[in-house]
MIGU-131645 format. One record per residue (C-alpha): x, y, z. Coordinates in steps of 0.02 Angstrom, whole numbers, padded with zeros to 5 digits, always signed. Example, Ala and Ser with C-alpha at 12.3 -4.5 7.8 and 13.67 -1.06 7.14 Angstrom:
+00615-00225+00390+00684-00053+00357
This chain:
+02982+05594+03498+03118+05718+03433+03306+05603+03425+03457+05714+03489+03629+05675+03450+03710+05540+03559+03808+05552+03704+04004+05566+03631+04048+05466+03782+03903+05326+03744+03930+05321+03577+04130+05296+03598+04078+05154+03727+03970+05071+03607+04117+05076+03457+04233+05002+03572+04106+04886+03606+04046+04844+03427+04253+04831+03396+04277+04693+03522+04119+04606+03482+04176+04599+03304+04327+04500+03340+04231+04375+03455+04102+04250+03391+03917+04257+03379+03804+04173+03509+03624+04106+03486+03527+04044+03633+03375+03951+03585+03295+03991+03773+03127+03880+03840+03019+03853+03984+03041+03692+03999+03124+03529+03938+03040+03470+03804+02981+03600+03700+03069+03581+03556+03228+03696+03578+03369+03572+03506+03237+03506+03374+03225+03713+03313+03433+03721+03348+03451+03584+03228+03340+03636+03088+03421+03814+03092+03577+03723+03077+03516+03624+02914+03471+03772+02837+03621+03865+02858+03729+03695+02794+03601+03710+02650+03653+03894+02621+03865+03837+02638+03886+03876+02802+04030+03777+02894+03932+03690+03021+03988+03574+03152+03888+03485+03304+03994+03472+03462+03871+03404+03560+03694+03375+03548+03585+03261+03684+03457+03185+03599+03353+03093+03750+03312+02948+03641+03188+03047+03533+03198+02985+03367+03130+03154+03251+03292+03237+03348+03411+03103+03307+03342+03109+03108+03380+03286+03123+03589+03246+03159+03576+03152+02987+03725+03232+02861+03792+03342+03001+03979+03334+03038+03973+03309+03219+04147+03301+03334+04176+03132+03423+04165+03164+03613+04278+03158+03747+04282+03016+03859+04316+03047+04058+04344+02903+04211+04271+02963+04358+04220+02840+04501+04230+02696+04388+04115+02781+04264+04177+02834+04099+04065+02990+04053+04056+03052+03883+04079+03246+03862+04100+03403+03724+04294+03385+03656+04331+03577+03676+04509+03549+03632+04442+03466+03459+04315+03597+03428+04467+03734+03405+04559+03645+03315+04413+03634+03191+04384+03813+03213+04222+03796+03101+04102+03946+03073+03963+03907+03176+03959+03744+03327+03801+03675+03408+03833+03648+03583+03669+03596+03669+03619+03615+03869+03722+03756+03900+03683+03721+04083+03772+03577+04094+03914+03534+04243+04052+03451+04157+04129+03305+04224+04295+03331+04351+04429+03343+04293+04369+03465+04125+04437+03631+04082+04288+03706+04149+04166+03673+04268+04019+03714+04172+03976+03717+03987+03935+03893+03969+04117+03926+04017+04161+03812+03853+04048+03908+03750+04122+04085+03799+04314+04018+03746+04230+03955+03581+04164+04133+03564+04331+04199+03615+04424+04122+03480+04304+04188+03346+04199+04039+03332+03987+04051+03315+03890+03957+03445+03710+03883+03449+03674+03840+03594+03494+03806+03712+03449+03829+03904+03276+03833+03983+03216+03999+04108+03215+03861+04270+03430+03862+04223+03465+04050+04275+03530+04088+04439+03428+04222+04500+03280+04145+04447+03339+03985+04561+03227+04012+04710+03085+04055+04610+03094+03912+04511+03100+03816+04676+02944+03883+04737+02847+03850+04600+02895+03689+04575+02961+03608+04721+03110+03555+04625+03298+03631+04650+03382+03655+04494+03571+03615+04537+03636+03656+04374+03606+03843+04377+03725+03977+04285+03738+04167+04283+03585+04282+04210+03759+04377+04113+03783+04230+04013+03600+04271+03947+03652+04447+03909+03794+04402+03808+03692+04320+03683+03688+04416+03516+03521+04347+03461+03384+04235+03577+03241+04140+03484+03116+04091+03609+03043+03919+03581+02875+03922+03656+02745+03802+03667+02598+03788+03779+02565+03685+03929+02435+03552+03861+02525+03546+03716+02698+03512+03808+02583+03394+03922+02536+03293+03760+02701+03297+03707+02754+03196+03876+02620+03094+03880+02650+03031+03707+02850+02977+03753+02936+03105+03660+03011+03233+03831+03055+03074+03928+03060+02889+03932+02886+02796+03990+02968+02782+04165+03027+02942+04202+02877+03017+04103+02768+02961+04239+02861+03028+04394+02897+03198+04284+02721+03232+04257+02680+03198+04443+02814+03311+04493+02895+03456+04387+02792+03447+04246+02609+03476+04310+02509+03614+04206+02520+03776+04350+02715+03757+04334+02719+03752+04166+02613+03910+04164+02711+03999+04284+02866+03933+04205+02831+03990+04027+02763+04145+04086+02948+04178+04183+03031+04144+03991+02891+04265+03904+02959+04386+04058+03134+04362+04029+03151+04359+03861+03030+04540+03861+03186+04606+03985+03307+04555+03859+03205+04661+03703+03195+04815+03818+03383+04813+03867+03407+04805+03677+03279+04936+03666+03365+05043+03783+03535+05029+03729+03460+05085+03554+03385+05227+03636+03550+05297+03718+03661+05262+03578+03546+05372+03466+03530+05509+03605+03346+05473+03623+03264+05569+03767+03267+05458+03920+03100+05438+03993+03159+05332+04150+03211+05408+04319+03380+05430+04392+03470+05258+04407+03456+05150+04573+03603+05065+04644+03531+04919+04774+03654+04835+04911+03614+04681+04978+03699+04628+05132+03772+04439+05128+03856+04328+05280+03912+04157+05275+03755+04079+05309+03658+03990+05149+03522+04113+05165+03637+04218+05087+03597+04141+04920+03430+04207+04919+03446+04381+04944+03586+04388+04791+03477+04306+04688+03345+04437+04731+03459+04575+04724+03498+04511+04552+03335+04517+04501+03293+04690+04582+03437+04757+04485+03395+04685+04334+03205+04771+04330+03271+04922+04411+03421+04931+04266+03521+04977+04417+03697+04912+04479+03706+04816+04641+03850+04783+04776+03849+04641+04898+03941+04681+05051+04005+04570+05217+04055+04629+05370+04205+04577+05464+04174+04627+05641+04297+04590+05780+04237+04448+05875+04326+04312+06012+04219+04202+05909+04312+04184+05729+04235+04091+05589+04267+03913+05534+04356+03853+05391+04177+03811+05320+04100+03980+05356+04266+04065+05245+04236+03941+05117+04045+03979+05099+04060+04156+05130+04199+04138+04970+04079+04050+04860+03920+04168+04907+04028+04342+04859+04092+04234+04692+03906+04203+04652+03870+04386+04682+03982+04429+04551+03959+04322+04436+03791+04382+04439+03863+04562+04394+03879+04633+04586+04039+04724+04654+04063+04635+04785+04151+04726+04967+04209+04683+05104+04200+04787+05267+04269+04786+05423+04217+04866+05580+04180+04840+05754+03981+04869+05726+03908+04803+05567+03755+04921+05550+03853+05077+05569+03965+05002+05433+03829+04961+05322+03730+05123+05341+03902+05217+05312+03953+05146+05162+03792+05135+05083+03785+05335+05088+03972+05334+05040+03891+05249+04864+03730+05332+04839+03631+05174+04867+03441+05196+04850+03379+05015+04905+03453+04903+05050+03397+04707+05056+03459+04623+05198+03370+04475+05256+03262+04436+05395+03315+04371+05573+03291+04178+05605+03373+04185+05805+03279+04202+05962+03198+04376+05979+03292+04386+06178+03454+04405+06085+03370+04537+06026+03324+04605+06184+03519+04609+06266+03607+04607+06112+03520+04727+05989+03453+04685+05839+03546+04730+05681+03389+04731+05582+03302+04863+05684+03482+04969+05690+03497+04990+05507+03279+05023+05478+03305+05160+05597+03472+05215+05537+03409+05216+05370+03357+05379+05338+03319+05373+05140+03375+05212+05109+03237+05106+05074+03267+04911+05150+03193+04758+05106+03181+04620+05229+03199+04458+05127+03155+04290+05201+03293+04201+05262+03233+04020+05230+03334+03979+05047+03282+03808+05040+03433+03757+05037+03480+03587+05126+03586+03627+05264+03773+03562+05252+03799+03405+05364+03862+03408+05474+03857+03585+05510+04045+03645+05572+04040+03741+05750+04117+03918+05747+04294+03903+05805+04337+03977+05962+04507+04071+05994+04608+03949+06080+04657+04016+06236+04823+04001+06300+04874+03927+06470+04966+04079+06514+04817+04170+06487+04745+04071+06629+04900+04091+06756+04905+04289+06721+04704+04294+06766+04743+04190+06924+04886+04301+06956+04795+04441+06959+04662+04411+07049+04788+04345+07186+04895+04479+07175+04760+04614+07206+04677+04493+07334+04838+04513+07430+04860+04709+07411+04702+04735+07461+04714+04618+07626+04867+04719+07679+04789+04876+07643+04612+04825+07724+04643+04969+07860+04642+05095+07748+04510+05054+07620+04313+05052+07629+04213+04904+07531+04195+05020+07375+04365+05054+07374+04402+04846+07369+04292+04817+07238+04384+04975+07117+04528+04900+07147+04467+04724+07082+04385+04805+06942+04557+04863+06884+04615+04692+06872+04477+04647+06782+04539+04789+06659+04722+04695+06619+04667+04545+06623+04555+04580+06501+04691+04691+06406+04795+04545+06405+04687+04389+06372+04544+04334+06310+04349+04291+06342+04351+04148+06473+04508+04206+06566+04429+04371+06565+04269+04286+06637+04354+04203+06745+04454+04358+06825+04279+04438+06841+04182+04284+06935+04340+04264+07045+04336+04459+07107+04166+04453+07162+04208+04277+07247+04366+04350+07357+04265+04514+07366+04117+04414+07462+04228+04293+07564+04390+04415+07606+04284+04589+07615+04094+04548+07662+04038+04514+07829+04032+04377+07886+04216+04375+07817+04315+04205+07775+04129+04129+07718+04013+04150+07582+03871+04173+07673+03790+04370+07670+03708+04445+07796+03654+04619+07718+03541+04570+07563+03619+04735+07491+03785+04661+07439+03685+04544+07331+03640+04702+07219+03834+04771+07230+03866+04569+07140+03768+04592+07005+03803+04795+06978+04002+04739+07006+03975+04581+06881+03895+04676+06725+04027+04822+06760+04150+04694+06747+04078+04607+06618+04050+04753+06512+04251+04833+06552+04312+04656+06485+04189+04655+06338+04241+04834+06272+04424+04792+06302+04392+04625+06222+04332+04736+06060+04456+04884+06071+04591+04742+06057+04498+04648+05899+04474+04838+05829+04661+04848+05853+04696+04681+05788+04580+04743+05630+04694+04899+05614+04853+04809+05622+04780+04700+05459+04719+04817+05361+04863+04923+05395+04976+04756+05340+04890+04759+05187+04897+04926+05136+05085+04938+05188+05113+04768+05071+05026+04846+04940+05124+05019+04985+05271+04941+05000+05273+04846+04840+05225+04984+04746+05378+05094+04811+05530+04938+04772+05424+04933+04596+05481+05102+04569+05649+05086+04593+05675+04926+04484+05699+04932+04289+05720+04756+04206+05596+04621+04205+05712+04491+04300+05745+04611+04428+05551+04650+04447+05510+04472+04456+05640+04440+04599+05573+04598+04681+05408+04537+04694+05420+04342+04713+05524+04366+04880+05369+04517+04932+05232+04402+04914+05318+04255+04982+05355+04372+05118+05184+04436+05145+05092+04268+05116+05194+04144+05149+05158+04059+04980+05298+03995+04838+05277+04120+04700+05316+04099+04492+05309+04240+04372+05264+04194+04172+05309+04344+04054+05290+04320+03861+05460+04310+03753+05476+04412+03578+05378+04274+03508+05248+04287+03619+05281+04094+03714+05265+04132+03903+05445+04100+03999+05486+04094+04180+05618+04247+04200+05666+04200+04395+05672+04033+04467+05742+04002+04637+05684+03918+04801+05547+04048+04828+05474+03984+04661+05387+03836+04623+05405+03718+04442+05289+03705+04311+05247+03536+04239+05167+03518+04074+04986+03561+04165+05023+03698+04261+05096+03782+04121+04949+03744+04016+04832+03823+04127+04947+03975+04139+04947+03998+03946+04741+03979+03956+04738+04115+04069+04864+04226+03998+04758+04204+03840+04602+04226+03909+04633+04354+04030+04548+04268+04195+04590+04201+04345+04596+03990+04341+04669+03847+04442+04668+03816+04637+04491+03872+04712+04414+03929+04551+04281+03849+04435+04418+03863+04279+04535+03708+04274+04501+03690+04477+04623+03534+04491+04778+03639+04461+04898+03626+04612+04904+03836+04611+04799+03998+04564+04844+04095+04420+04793+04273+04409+04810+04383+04254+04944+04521+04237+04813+04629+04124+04823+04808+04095+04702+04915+03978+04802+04859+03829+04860+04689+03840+04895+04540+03979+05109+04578+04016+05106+04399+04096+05031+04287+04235+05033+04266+04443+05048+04104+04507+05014+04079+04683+05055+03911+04795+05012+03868+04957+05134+03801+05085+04972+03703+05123+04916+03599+04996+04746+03588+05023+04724+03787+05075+04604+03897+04968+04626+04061+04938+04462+04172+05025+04373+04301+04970+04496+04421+05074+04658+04334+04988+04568+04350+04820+04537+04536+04828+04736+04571+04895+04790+04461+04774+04699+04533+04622+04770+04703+04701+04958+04627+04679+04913+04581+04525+04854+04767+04454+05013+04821+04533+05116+04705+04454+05047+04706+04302+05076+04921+04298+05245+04885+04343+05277+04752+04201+05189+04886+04062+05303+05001+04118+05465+04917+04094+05380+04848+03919+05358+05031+03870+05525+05084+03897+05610+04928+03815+05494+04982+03658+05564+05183+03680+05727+05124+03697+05712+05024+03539+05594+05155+03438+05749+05281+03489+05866+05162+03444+05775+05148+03274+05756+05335+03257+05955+05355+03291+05982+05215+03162+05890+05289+03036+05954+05467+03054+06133+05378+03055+06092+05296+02902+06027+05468+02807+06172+05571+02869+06298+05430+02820+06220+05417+02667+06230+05601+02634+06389+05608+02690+06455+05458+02570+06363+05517+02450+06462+05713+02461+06623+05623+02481+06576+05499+02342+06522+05622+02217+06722+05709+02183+06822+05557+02165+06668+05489+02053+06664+05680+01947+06857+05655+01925+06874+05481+01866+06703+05497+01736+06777+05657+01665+06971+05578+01636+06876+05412+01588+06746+05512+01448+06905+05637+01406+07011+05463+01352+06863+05387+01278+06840+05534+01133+06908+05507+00964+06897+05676+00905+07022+05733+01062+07202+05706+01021+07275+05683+01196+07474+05677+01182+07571+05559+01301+07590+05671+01449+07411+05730+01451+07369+05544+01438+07461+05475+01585+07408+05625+01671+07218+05563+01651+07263+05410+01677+07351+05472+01830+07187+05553+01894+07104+05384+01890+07214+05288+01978+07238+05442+02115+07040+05461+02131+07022+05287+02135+07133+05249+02281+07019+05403+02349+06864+05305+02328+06938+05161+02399+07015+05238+02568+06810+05310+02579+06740+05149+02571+06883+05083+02686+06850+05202+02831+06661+05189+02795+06672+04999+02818+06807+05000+02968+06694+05124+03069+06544+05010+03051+06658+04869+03105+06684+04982+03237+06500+05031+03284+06476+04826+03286+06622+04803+03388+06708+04667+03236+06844+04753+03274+06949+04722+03441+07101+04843+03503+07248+04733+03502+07388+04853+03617+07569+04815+03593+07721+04916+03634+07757+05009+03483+07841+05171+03433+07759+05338+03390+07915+05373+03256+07880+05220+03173+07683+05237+03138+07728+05428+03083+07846+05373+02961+07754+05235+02897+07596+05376+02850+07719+05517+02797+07783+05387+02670+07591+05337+02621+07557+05535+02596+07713+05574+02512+07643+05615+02343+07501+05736+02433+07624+05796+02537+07735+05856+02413+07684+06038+02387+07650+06081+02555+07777+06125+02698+07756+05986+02862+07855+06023+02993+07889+05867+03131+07926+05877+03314+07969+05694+03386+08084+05693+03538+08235+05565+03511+08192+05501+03674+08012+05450+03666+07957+05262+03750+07893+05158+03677+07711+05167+03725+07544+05029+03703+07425+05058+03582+07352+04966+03412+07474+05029+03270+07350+04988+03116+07207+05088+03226+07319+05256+03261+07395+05259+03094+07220+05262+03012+07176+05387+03146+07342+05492+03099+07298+05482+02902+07134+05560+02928+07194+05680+03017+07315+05736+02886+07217+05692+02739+07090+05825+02820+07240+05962+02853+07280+05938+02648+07123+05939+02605+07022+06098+02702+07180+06211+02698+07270+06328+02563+07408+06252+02479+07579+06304+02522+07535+06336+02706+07621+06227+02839+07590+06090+02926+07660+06068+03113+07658+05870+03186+07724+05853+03382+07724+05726+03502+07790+05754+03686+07735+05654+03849+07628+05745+03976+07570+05677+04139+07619+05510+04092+07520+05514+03906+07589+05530+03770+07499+05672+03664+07509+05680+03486+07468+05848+03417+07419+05898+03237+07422+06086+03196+07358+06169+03024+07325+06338+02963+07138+06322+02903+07015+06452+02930+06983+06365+03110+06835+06283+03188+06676+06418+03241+06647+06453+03428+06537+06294+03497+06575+06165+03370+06724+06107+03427+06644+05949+03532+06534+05926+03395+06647+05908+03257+06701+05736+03304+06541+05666+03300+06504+05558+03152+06478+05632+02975+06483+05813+03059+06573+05934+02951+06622+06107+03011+06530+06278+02932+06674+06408+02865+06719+06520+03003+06836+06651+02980+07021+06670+03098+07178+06589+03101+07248+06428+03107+07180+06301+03231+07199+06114+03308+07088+06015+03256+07134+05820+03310+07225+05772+03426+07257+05590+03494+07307+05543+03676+07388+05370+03712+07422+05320+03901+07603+05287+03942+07659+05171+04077+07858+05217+04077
């Protein structure tokens, strides 16, 4: 077979893959039919081998079972002590995950990977221990056996008779980097039990009557064989894209499997899961929410909640829809996705619901079109939950009651008075539109109760005989019944148009909470002010206490809003925050990580990094979050977290700017100091070098001339370094303007006498009014200001040219003018030139103004 390139997009996909597999650890599953066949015993001598070879190998925990050849084989291996848990008077021993990272060794056996931890762990299961060992970069041995997989669960069942409880998801098998399967057969295995060294004597015996008889443990290894073949292909096939071999499979399938509360449900994921898997295809599980008088139970949410969290654990996107006939929803979305297989499971009611209600099974076969559907048994095996909790019925309100009674009394009466002008038909119209508002207005039994109380005033107020119930014409019997299921169906389609409405108004409260969040997002900046922003919306919306974590410059997580919307973190709470801002899951209240936590914590995660973590508390202690909640709140969350990335961006602009402005400050500073620098430095080396040579005869004058030049340049040098050091006091704001009344005359005199000797040659002429106030302003800060200014006038214009200093009051400031004749400032720069370090270009014309100073005067 010829090899093409690979797919660019594949093979970028796999890199980023290989890239984040590199900085996780390594897992090893030693995988088995059955207990017993020597999967820890092959674990353990691995892990010999690799100590032998100076590998950094640690046993976290290993079960044993009492067989001794697996105990010999623990001999010289470091193992961690384990952790000790209370529950129900029991103290259990389990793995010490804490311990095992702070060991961090290169490679940990953790046996059963199966396992349910004890309550009150980090996890719920195992597995979940192993993947935060692999997180943190650490190698994992680990075993399972096939009967251990979730979709396989049923099967397993069937086979053997026996429910597995301790089940986990078929992903956890895919995320193994390397699977040794440990396979022995049956009689062999058989032997093995009979001889003492699966179980104890006494278990032995019921094992082998049971679970262990020789057709299961053919069927069971030949379910591991199968397995472990799926798990070479996939690695097969992933070869086979990321070279850009020539596919030689069809067009992928995408299977839906349709789910409810009921514990059926279980089955047809776990089929679905295994359809998927053979088909290499991706799978949705979808519910319907139809409008319905009758409204689910607490225990149907709960199940329903747990069935779509199995479905995705087991790799399904799991939906929820919502419409007032579930096949039409079903069929509709399913084209909407392209799905090529439909499993939904077979009926278990009585086939005359069927008959008056229709059948949803034969509505989506026939609506199928394409879609190929597969009826699943709907027996799971599963032991029913006792007892099992009635559907809750809308609680009806008594003024539901009086507004049906009031209607029917108040169109009893109309039609009485208007008997002489209406016919029979006519009576029973106008009855049928009370039916109508009551049923508008109220719900199922009211409504019922409106329609059986029409046809009774109909018959004894209308139907001859009249005032009795008896009825002479047979006829009117037949107007009953037609009149009852008109009624009956009027109220029943009202009944739905409301729910359908009722639906509307929800999902149009979502979207307008998710809407509306998104738009007072936009508008905020800070992290604080986000935070407040959307603790009081989801308080608002859910009617939940609300606490935002955000991570510091250090990266420690901190609480940037507190208030009475907000709830405190103890010492726990926070520590199952950190674990999930770490981990980048969901954990806490309702979920299998840390599920003792008094609230859920959701993950503020973007493409790039978690910006913090959701924590959501119930005004009800005991309420848990359903599916629905889940889905709106992971929605938040991706909102949320956007807006948090944002405002992290633009605090990193602002500083990257910040650090660009710095750093061109810096080189223009330094190219400035080092222009300024340079002249004073030329004059003083060349006076210094000129005294310094013997062979020079330098007479007194042309001495203390050079001598003169040093000193002069010097005090140069130093006024540089003065204003270089006072402006970045300035820039730092070390240095605070201290106003006091002062006089302008004073400050000039004080800097004409510091310029005296520069002044000398040239011609300055100065303008002071006698009558000046006295005016606030800092007199050490304007006379440096007024130096510069005429140090600049000597030094950029010709010598001999004149100098003109005014100051006059104008509009209640006093304005302090400085006039030279230079060759003047070029068009456009004259904003410019008082930026920092900005020097003017030569521009021809005539003398121009270049400072000036204005000081506000309160006289």
């Amino acid at each position: 077979m010829e090899e093409a390139g690979p797919s660019p997009d594949l093979l970028l996909a796999q890199v980023q893959e290989e890239e984040r597999r590199k900085k996780e650890g390594k897992l090893k599953i030693f995988f088995g039919a059955a207990p017993g066949v020597g999967k820890t015993y092959a674990m353990l001598n691995v892990a010999r081998k690799k100590l032998a070879e100076g590998a950094d190998i640690v046993v976290g925990i290993v079960e044993t079972h009492g067989r001794p050849e697996t105990g010999a084989m623990l001999e010289g291996l470091e193992i961690i002590p384990r952790r000790e848990v209370e529950y129900l008077g029991t103290v259990l021993r389990e793995f010490d995950l804490d311990a095992a990272l702070a060991r961090r060794p290169g490679i940990i056996l953790v046996d059963e990977l199966a396992h349910t931890n004890a309550p009150g762990s980090r996890h719920k299961k195992r597995w979940q221990d192993v993947f935060e060992l692999l997180a943190a970069g650490i190698n994992v041995y680990t075993t399972l056996n096939v009967q251990h997989l979730e979709s396989l669960n049923d099967v397993v069942a069937q086979i053997t008779g026996v429910r597995v409880r301790e089940t986990l998801p078929d992903s956890v098998l895919d995320r193994a980097d390397d699977i040794e399967l440990i396979d022995l057969p049956p009689d062999e295995l058989l032997q093995r039990l009979k001889e003492g060294k699966v179980y104890i004597p006494e278990v032995a015996i019921h094992a082998r009557e049971n679970f262990f008889r020789k057709g299961n443990l053919l069927a069971l290894r030949e379910l591991a064989l199968r397995r472990t073949a799926e798990r070479v292909d996939d690695q097969m096939l992933k070869y086979r894209i990321g070279k850009g071999v020539k596919a030689i499979w069809p067009a992928a399938e995408r299977i839906m499997v349709c789910i409810g509360a009921n514990p059926r449900s279980i089955r047809l994921i776990r089929a679905a899961r295994r359809m998927a898997a053979g088909l290499r295809a991706d799978w949705i599980a979808v519910t319907v929410e139809a409008p319905s008088t009758v409204k689910p139970s607490k225990d149907d949410l709960r199940r329903l909640s747990e069935h779509m969290r199995l479905a995705e654990s087991l790799g399904a996107e799991a939906v929820i829809l919502s419409g007032h006939k579930a096949s039409e929803e079903i069929l509709n979305y399913a084209r909407s996705r392209n799905v090529t297989k439909l499993i939904i499971g077979k009926p278990t009611h009585p086939r005359w619901k069927d008959r008056i209600f229709g059948s949803l099974l034969d509505e989506v076969v026939r609506g199928s079109g394409d879609i190929d559907v597969y009826v699943i048994t709907g027996d799971s095996g599963e032991p029913s939950p006792s007892p099992i909790a009635r559907p809750q019925q809308r609680r009806t309100d008594a003024k539901e009651w009086f507004f049906s009674i009031g209607i029917v009394a108040a169109f009893t009466v109309f039609v009485i008075i208007m008997r002489p002008y209406l016919t029979l038909v006519d009576v029973a119209m106008t009855y049928l539109l009370g039916i109508v508002l009551v049923a508008s207005r109220t719900s199922k039994w009211p409504s019922l109760f409106a329609t059986m109380s029409s046809i009774t005033a109909l018959d004894f107020f209308f139907v001859p005989p009249v005032y009795t119930f008896s009825v002479l014409d047979m006829r009117y019997f037949f107007t009953f019944i037609v009149m009852f299921f008109v009624a009956f169906v009027i109220s029943k389609l009202t009944l739905r148009v409301r729910e359908q409405a009722n639906a509307a108004r929800r999902r149009e409260r979502r979207t307008a909470a998710l809407y509306r969040l998104s738009r007072e997002l936009v508008h905020e900046r800070g992290i604080p002010e986000l935070s407040s922003t959307i603790i009081k919306h989801l308080n608002e919306v859910l009617s939940c206490k609300v606490v935002i974590l955000v991570p510091d410059e250090k990266g420690a997580l901190t609480v940037p809003v507190t208030g009475k919307e907000t709830f405190a973190l103890d010492q726990r709470e926070f520590s199952v925050a950190h674990w999930v801002f770490e981990h980048r899951q969901r954990a806490g209240l309702g979920t299998d990580t840390l599920p003792g936590a008094m609230a859920l914590y959701l993950p503020l995660a973007t493409s790039m990094r978690t910006v913090g973590v959701l924590g959501i508390l119930p005004n009800e202690p005991a309420s848990i979050f359903d599916q629905e909640h889940i889905q709106l709140l992971e929605s938040f969350a991706n909102q949320i977290a956007v807006a948090f990335e944002r405002a992290f961006l633009a605090e990193e602009a602002q500083r990257a700017v910040l650090k660009a402005e710095t750093e061109s400050l810096r080189n223009t500073l330094l190219s400035s100091i080092s222009h300024d620098l340079r002249t004073p430095l030329a004059a003083i080396t060349g006076a210094a070098t000129a005294l310094f040579q013997r062979d020079i005869n330098i007479d007194q004058q042309g001495m203390h001339e050079l001598i003169s030049t040093i000193y002069e340049e010097a005090e140069h040098l130093n006024e540089i370094i003065r204003n270089v050091l006072d402006m970045i006091r300035l820039e730092t704001k070390a240095i605070s303007v201290k106003k006091e009344w002062q006089s302008i005359e004073e400050v000039v005199g004080v800097v004409l006498n510091r310029l005296s000797e520069k002044l000398k040659d040239r011609e300055l002429k100065v303008d002071i009014p006698a009558d000046l106030p006295l005016v606030p302003f800092d007199p050490l800060l304007i006379e440096q200001v007024l130096m510069n200014l005429l140090d600049n006038a000597i030094r950029y214009t010709p010598a001999g040219t004149q100098i003109n200093l005014t100051a006059r009051i104008k509009e209640d400031v006093l304005l302090v003018e400085l006039a030279d004749r230079g060759k003047g400032i070029p068009a456009g720069d004259e904003e410019r030139i008082f930026e920092k370090f900005v020097r003017g270009s030569v521009a021809g014309g005539g003398g121009d103004r270049i400072g000036a100073d204005h000081l506000p005067c309160h006289c």
